[in-house]
KOLTORDO-427024 format. One record per residue: x, y, z of N, C-alpha, C in turn; residue in one letter. Coordinates in steps of 0.1 Angstrom, whole numbers. Layout:
KOLTORDO-427024
@n_u = X n_v = Y n_w = Z ca_u = X ca_v = Y ca_w = Z c_u = X c_v = Y c_w = Z voro = A
...
This chain:
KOLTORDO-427024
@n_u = 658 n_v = 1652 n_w = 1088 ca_u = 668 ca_v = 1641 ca_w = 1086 c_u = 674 c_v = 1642 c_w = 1072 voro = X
@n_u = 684 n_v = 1640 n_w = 1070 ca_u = 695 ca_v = 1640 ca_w = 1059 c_u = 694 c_v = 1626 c_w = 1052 voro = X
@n_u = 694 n_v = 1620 n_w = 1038 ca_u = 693 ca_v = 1607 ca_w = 1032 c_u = 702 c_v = 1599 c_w = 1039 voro = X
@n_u = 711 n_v = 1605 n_w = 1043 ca_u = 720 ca_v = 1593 ca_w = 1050 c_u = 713 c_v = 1587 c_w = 1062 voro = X
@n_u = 708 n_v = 1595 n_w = 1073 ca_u = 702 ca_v = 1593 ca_w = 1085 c_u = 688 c_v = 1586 c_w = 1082 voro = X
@n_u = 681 n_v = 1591 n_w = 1075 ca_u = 667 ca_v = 1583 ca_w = 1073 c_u = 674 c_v = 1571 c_w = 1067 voro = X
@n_u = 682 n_v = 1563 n_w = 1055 ca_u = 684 ca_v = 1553 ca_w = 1054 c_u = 687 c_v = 1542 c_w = 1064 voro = X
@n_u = 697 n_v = 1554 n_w = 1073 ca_u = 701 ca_v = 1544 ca_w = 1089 c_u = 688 c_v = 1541 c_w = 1092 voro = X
@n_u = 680 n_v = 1551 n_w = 1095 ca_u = 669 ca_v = 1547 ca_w = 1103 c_u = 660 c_v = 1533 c_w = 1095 voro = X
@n_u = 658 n_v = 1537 n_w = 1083 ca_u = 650 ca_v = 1524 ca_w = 1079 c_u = 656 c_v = 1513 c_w = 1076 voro = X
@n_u = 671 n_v = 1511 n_w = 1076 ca_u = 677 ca_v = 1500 ca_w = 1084 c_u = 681 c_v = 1495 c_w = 1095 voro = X
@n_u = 678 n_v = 1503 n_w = 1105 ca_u = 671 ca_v = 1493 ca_w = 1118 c_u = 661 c_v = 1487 c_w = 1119 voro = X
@n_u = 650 n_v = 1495 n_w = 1112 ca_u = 636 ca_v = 1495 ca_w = 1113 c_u = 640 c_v = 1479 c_w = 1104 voro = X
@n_u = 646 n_v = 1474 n_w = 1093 ca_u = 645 ca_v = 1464 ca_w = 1085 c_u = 653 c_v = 1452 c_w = 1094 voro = X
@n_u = 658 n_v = 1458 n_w = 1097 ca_u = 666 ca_v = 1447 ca_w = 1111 c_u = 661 c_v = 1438 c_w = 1123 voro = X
@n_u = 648 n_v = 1453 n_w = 1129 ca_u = 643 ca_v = 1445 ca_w = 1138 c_u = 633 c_v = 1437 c_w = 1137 voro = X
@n_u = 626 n_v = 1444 n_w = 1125 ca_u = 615 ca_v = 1434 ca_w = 1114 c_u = 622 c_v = 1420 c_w = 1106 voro = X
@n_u = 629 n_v = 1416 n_w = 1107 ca_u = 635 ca_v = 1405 ca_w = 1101 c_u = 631 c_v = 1395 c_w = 1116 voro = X
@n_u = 643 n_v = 1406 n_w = 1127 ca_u = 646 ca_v = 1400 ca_w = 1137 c_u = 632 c_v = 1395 c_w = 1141 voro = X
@n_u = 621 n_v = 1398 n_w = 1139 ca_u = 607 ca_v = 1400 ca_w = 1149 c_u = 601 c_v = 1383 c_w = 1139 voro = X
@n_u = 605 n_v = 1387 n_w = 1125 ca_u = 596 ca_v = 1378 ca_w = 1119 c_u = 603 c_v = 1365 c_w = 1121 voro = X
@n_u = 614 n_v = 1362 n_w = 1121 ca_u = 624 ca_v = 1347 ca_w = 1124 c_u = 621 c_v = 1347 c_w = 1133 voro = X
@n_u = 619 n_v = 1355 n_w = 1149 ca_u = 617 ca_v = 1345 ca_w = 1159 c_u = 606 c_v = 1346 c_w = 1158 voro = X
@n_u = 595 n_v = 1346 n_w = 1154 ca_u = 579 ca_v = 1342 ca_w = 1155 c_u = 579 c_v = 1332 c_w = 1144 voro = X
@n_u = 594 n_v = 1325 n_w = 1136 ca_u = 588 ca_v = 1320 ca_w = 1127 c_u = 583 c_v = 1321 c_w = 1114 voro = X
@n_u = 582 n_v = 1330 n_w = 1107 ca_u = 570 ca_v = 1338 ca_w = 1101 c_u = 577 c_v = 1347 c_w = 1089 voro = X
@n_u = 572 n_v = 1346 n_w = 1077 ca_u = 577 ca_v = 1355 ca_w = 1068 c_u = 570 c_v = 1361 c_w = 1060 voro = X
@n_u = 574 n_v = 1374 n_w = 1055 ca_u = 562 ca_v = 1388 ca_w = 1048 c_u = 562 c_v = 1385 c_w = 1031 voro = X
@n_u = 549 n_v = 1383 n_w = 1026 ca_u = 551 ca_v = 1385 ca_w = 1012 c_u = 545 c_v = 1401 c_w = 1008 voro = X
@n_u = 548 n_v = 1411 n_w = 1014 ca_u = 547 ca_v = 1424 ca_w = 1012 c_u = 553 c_v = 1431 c_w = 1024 voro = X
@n_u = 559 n_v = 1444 n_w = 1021 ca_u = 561 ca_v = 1457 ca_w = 1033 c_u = 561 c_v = 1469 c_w = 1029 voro = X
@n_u = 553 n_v = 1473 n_w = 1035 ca_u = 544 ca_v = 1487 ca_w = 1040 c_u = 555 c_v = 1497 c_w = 1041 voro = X
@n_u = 553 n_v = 1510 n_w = 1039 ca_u = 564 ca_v = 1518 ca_w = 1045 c_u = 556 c_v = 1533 c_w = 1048 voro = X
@n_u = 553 n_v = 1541 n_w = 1060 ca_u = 548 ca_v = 1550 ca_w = 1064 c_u = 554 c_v = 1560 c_w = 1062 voro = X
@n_u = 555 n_v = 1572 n_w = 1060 ca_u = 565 ca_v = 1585 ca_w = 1063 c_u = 554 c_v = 1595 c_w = 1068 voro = X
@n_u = 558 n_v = 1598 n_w = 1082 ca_u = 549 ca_v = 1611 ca_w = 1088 c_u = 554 c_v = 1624 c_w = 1083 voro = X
@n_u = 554 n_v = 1635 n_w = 1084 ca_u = 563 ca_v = 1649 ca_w = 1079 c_u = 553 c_v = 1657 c_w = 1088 voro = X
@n_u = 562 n_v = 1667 n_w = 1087 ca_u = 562 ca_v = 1677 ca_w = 1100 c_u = 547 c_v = 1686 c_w = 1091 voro = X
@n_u = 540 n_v = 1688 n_w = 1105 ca_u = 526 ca_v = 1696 ca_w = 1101 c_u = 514 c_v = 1684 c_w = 1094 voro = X
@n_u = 516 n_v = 1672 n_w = 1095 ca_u = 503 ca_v = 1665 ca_w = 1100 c_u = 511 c_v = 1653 c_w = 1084 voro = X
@n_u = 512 n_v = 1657 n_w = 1071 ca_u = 505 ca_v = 1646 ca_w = 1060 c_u = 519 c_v = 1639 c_w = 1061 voro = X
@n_u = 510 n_v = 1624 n_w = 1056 ca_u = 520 ca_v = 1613 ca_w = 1057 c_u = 515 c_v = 1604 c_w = 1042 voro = X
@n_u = 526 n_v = 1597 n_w = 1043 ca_u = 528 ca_v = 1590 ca_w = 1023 c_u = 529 c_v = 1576 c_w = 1034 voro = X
@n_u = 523 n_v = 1568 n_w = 1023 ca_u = 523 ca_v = 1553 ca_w = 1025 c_u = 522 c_v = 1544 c_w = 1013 voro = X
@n_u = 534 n_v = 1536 n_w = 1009 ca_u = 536 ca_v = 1529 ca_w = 997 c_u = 539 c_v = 1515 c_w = 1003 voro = X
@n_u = 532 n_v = 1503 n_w = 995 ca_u = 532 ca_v = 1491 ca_w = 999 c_u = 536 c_v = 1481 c_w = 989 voro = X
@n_u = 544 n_v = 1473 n_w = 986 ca_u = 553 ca_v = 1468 ca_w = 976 c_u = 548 c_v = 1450 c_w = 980 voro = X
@n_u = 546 n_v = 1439 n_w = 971 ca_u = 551 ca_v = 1431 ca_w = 970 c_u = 569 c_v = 1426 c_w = 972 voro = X
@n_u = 570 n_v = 1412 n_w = 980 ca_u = 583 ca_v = 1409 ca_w = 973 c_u = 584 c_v = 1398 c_w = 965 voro = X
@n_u = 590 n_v = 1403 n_w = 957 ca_u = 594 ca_v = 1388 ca_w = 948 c_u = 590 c_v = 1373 c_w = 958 voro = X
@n_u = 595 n_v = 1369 n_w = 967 ca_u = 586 ca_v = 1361 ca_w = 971 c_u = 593 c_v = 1360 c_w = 982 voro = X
@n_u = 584 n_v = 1353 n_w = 997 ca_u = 581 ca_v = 1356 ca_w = 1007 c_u = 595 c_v = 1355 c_w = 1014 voro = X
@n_u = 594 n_v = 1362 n_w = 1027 ca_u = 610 ca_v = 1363 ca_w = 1031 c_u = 611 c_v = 1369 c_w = 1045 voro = X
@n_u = 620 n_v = 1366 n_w = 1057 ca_u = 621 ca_v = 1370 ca_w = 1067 c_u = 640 c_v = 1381 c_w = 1068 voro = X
@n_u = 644 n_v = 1375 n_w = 1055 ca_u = 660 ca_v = 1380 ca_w = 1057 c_u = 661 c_v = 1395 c_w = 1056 voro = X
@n_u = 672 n_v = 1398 n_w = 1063 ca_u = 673 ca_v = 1416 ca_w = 1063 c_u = 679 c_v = 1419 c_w = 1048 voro = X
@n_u = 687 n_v = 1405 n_w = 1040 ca_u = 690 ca_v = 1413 ca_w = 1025 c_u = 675 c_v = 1414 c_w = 1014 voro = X
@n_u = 665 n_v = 1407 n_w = 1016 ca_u = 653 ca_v = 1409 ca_w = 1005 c_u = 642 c_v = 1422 c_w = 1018 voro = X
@n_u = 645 n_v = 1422 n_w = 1029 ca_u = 635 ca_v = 1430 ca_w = 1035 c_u = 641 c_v = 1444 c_w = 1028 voro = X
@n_u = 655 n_v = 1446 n_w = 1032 ca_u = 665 ca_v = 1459 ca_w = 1031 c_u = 665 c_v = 1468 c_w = 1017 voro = X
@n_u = 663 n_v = 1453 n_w = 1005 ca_u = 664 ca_v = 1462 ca_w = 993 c_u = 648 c_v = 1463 c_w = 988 voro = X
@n_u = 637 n_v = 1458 n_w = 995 ca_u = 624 ca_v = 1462 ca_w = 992 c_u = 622 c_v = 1479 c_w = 999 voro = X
@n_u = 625 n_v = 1478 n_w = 1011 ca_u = 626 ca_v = 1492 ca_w = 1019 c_u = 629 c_v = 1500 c_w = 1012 voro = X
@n_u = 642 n_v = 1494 n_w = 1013 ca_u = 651 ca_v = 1511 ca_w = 999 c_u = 640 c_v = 1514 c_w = 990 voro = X
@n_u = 637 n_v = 1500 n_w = 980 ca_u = 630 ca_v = 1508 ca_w = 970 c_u = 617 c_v = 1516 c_w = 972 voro = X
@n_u = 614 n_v = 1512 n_w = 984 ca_u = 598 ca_v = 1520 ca_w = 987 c_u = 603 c_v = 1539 c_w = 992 voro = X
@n_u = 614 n_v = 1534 n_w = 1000 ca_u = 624 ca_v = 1550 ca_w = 1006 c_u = 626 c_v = 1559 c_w = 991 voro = X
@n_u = 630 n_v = 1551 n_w = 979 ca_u = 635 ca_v = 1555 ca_w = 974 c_u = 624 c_v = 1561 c_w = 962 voro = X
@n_u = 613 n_v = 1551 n_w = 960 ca_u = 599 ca_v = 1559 ca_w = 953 c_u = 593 c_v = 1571 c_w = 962 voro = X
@n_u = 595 n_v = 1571 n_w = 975 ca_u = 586 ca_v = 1585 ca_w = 979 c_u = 593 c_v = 1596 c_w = 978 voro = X
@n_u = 607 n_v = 1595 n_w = 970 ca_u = 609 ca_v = 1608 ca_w = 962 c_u = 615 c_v = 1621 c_w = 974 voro = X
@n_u = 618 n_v = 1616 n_w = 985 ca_u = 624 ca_v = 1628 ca_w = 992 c_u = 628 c_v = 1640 c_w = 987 voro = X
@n_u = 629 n_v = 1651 n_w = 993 ca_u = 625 ca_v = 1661 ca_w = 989 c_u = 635 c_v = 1675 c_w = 1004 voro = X
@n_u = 631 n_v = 1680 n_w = 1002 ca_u = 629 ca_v = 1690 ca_w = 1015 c_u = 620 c_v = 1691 c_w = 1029 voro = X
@n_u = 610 n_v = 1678 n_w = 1025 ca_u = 600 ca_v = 1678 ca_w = 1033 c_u = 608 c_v = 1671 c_w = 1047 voro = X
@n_u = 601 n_v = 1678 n_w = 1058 ca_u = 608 ca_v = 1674 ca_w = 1073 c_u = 600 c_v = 1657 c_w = 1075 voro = X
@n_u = 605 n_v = 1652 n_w = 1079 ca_u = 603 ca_v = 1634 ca_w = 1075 c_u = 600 c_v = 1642 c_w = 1097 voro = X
@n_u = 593 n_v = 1630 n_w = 1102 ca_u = 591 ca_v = 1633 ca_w = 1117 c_u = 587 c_v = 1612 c_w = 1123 voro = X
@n_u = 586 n_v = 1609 n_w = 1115 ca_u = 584 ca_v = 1595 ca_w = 1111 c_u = 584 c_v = 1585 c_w = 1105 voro = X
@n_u = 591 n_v = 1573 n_w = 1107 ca_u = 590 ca_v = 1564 ca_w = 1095 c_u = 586 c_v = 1549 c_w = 1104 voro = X
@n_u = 574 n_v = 1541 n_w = 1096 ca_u = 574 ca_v = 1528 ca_w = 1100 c_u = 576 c_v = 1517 c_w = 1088 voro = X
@n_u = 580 n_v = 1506 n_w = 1096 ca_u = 577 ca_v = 1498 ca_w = 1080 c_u = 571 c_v = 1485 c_w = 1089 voro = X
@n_u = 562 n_v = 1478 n_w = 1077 ca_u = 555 ca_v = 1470 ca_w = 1081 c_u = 552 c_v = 1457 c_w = 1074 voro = X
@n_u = 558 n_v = 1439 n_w = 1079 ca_u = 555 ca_v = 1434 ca_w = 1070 c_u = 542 c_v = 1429 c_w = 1073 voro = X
@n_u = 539 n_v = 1427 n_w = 1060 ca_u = 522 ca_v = 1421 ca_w = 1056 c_u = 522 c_v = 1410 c_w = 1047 voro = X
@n_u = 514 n_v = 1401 n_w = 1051 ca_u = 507 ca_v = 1392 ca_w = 1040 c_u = 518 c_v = 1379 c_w = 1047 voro = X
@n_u = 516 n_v = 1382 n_w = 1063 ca_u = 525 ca_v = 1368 ca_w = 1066 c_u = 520 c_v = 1354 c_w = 1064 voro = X
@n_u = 534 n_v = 1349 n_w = 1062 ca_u = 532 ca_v = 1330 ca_w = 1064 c_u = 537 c_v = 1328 c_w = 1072 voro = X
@n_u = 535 n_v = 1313 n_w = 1075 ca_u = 546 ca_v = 1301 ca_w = 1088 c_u = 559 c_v = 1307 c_w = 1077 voro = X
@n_u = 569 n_v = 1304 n_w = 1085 ca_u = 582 ca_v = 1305 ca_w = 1073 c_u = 587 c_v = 1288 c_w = 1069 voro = X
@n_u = 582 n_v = 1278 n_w = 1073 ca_u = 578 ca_v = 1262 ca_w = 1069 c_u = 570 c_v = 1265 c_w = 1055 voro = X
@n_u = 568 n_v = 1272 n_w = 1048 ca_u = 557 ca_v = 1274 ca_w = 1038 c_u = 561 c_v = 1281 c_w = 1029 voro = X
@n_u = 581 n_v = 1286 n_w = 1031 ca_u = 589 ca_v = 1295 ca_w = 1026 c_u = 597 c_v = 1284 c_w = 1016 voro = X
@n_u = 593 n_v = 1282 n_w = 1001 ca_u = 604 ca_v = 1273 ca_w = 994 c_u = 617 c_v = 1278 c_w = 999 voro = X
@n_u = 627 n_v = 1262 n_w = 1000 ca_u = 642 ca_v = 1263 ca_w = 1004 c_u = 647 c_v = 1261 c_w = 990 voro = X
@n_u = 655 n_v = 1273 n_w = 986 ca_u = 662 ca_v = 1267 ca_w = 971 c_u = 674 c_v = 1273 c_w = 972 voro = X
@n_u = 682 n_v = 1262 n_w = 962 ca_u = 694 ca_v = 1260 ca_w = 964 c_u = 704 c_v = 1273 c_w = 956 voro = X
@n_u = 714 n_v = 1279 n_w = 963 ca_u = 718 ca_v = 1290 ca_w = 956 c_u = 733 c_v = 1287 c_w = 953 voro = X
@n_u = 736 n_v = 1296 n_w = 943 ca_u = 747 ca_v = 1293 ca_w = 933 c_u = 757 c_v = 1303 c_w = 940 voro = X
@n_u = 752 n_v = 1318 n_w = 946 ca_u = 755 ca_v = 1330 ca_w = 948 c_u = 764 c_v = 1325 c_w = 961 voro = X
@n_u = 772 n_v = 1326 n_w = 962 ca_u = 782 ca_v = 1324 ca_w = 974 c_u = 782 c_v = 1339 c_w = 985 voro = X
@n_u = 778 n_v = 1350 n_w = 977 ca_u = 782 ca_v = 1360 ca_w = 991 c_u = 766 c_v = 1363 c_w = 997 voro = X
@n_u = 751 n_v = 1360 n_w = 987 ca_u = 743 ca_v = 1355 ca_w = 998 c_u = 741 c_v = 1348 c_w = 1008 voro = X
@n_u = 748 n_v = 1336 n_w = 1003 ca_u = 747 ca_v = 1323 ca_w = 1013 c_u = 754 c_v = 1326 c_w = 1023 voro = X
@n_u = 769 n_v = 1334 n_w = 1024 ca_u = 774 ca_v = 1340 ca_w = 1039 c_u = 766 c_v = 1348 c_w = 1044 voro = X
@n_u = 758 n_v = 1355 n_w = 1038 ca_u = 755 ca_v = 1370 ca_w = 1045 c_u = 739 c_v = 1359 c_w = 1053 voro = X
@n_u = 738 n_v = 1350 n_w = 1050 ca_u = 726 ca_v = 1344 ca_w = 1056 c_u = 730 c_v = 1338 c_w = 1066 voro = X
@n_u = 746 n_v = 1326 n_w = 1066 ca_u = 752 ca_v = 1325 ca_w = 1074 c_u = 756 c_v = 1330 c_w = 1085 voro = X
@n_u = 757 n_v = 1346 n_w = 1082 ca_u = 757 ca_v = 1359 ca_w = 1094 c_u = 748 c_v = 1363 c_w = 1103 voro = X
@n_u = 738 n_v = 1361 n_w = 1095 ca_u = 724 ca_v = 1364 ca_w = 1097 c_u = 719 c_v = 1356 c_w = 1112 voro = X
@n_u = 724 n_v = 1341 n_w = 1109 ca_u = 716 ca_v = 1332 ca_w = 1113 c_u = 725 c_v = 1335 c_w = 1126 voro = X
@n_u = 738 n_v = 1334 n_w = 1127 ca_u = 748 ca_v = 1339 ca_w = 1140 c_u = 748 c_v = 1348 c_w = 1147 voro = X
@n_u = 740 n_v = 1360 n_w = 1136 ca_u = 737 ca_v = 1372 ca_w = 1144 c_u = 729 c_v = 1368 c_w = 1154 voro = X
@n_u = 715 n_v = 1359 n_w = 1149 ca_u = 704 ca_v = 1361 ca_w = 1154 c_u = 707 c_v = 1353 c_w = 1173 voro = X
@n_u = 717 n_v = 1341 n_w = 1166 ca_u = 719 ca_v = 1333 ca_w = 1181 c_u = 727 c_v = 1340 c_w = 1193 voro = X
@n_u = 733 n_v = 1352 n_w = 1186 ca_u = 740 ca_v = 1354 ca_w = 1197 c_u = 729 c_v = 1372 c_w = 1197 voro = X
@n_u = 717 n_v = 1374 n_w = 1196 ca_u = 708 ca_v = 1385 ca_w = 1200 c_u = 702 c_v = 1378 c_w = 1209 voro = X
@n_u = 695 n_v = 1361 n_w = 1209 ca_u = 688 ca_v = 1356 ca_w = 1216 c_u = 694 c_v = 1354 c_w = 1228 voro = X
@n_u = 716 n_v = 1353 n_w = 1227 ca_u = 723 ca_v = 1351 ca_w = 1241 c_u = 727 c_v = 1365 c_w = 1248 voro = X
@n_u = 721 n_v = 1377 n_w = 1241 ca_u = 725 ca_v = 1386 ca_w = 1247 c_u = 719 c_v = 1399 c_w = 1245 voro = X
@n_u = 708 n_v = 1397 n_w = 1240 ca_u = 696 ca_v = 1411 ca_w = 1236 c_u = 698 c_v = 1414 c_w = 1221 voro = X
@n_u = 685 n_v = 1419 n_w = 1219 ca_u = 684 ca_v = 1426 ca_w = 1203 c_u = 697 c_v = 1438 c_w = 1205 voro = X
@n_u = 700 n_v = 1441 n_w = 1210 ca_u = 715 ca_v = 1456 ca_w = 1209 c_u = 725 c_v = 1444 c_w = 1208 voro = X
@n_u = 727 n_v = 1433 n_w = 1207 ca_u = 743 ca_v = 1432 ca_w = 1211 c_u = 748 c_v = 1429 c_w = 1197 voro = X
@n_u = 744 n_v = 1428 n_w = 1185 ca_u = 747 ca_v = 1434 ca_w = 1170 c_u = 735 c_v = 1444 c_w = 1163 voro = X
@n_u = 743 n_v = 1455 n_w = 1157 ca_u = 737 ca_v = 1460 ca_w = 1150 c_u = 742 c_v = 1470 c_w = 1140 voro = X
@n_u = 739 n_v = 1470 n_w = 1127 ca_u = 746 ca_v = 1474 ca_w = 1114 c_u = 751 c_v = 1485 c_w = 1118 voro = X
@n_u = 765 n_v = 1484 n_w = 1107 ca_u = 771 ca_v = 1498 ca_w = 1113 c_u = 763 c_v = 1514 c_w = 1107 voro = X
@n_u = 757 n_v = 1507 n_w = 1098 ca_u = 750 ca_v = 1524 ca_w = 1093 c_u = 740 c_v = 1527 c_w = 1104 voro = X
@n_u = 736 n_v = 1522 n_w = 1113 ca_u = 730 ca_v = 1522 ca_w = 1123 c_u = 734 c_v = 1536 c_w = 1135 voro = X
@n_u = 751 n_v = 1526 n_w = 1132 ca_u = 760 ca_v = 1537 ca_w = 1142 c_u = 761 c_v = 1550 c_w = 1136 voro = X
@n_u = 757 n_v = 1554 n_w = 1125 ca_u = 763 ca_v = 1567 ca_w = 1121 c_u = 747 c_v = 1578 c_w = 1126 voro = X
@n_u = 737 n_v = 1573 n_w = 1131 ca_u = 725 ca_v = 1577 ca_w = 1132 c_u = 730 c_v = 1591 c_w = 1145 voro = X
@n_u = 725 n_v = 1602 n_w = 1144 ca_u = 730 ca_v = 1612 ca_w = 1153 c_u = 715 c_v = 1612 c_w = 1163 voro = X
@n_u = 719 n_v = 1608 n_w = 1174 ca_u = 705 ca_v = 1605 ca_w = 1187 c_u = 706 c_v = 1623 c_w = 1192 voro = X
């Protein structure tokens, strides 16, 4: 897989982990990130996040950075998981007030995305870097 393709991929992977942790509720104050590679050895780095969270923009840019410490290389990638850990209720998630106007939309998206996946399946939005993924 080429950097562009493995990013797609571990932005689905961050998508459907968002998607998994809001409807259960529930948010990660840490995520895991696995990489298999061809001929058996696999890397595993696990990050803190600044603090606990279910949204695809704090899951997205923890991923990257963990994608982005294992230093890719030439090595044939054959797997990638990510994992969040160290869940809470998400009632237990401080609500604070933000100044940033194009987070507060991109949450407002979020939250629209999510109602219209529950009115029509986890496929019926999904990021466009997703679509550039070659099946």
């Amino acid at each position: 897989m080429d950097g562009a393709e493995v990013r797609a991929a571990l932005l689905e992977l961050v998508v459907q982990l968002g998607l998994r942790l809001r409807w259960r509720e529930q948010a990660a104050r840490a995520l895991a990130l696995t990489l298999r590679f061809a001929g058996g050895p696999s890397w595993e780095k696990s990050r803190r996040l600044p603090e606990a969270s279910a949204h695809e923009d704090d899951l997205r840019t923890m991923a990257y950075r963990l994608i982005d410490a294992a230093g890719l290389q030439r090595g044939r990638l054959t797997g990638l998981t990510l994992r969040g850990e160290d869940l809470i209720d998400a009632d237990q998630v401080a609500q604070q007030i933000s100044l940033d106007g194009a987070r507060e939309d991109r949450l407002i998206a979020e939250a629209v995305s999510d109602r219209i996946r529950r009115k029509f399946g986890p496929a019926a939005v999904v990021p466009a870097a997703t679509l550039l993924r070659v099946s």
